[in-house]
C-alpha positions as CSV (number, residue, x, y, z in Angstrom):
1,X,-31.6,-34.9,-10.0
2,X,-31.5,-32.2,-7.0
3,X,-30.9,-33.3,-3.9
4,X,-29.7,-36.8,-4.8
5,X,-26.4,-38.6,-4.9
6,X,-25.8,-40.2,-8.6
7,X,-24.0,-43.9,-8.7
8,X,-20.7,-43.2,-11.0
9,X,-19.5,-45.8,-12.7
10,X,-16.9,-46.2,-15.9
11,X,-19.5,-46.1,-18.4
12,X,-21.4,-43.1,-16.6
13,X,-18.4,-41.2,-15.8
14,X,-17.9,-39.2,-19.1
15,X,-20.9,-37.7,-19.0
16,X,-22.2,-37.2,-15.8
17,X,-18.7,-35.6,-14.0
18,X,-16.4,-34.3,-17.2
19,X,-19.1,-32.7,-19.1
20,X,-21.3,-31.6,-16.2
21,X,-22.7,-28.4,-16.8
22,X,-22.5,-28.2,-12.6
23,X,-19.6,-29.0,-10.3
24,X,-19.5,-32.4,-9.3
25,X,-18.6,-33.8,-5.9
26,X,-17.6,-36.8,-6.1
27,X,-17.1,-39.7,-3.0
28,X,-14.1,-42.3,-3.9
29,X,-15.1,-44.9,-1.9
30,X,-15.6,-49.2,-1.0
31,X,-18.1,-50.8,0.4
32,X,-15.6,-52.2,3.1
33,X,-14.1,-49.2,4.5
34,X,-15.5,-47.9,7.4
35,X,-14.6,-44.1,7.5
36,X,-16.8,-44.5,4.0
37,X,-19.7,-45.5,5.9
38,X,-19.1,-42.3,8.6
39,X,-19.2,-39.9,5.8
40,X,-21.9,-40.8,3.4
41,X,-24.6,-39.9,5.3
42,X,-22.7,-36.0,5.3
43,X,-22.8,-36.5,1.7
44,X,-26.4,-37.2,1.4
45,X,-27.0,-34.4,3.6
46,X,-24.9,-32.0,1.8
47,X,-26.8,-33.1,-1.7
48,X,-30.2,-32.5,-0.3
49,X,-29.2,-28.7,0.7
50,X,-26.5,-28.1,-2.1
51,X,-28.2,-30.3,-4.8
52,X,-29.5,-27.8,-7.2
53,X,-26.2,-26.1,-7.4
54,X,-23.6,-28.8,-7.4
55,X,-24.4,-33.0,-8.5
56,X,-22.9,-35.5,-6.0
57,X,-21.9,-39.1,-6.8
58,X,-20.0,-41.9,-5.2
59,X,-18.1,-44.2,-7.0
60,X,-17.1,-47.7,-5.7
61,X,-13.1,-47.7,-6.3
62,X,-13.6,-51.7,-6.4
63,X,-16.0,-51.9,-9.1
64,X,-14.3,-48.6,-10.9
65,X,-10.7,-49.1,-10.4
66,X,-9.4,-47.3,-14.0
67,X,-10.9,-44.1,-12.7
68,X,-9.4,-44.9,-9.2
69,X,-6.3,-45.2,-10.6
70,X,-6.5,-42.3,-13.0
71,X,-6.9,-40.2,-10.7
72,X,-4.1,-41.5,-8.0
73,X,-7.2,-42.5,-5.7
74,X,-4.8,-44.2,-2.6
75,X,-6.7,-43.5,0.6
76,X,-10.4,-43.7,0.8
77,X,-13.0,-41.4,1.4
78,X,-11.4,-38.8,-0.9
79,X,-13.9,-36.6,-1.9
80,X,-13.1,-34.6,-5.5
81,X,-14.4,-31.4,-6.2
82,X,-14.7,-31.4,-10.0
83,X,-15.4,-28.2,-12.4
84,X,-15.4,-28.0,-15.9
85,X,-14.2,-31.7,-16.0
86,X,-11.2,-30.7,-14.3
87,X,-10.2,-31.3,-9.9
88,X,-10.9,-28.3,-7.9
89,X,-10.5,-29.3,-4.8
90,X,-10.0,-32.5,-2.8
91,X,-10.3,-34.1,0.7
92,X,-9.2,-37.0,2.0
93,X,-10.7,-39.0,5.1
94,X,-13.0,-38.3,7.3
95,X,-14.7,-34.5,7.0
96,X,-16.9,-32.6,9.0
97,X,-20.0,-31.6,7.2
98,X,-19.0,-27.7,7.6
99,X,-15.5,-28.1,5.9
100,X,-16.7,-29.7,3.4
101,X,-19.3,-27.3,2.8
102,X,-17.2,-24.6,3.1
103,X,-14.8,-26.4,0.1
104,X,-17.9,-26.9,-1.8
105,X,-19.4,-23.3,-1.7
106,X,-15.7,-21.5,-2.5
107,X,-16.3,-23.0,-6.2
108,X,-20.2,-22.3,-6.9
């Protein structure tokens, strides 16, 4: 799955983000918020040159909300850094690709 961004979901969430044998960046997002629609693209971007080191996925916080919730989601885009199951790092809003590459490389 290099270089592309998975579609997390409550059923999918288990396996593809706790027990990920990579760090997983995940995109809290909804399909009406428009700082969302600024940043995926940076996602995508940062999959296609990351992706064989680190999985991405977006989850929809509408169509998700237990995980939303679970993990305190209140502002949209966050974007979770996960490893070993566990946060490593988060960002909320709007992020330049760089710092968010820069988050992303000081945990591979």
């Amino acid at each position: 799955m290099a270089g592309g961004v998975i579609v997390l979901t409550e059923s999918n969430w288990h396996a593809e983000v706790i027990n990920s044998d990579k760090p997983v960046v995940v995109d809290f997002w909804a399909p009406w918020c428009g700082p969302c629609r600024i940043i995926a693209p940076i996602i995508e971007e940062l999959a296609m040159e990351l992706g064989d080191k680190v999985k991405f996925g977006k989850l929809n916080t509408d169509e998700n909300p237990n995980i939303a919730m679970q993990y305190g989601i209140r502002a949209i885009p966050t974007i979770m850094l996960f490893s070993k199951g566990e946060i490593a790092d988060t960002r909320i809003g709007v992020q330049p690709k760089e710092a968010l590459k820069q988050m992303i490389l000081s945990h591979i």
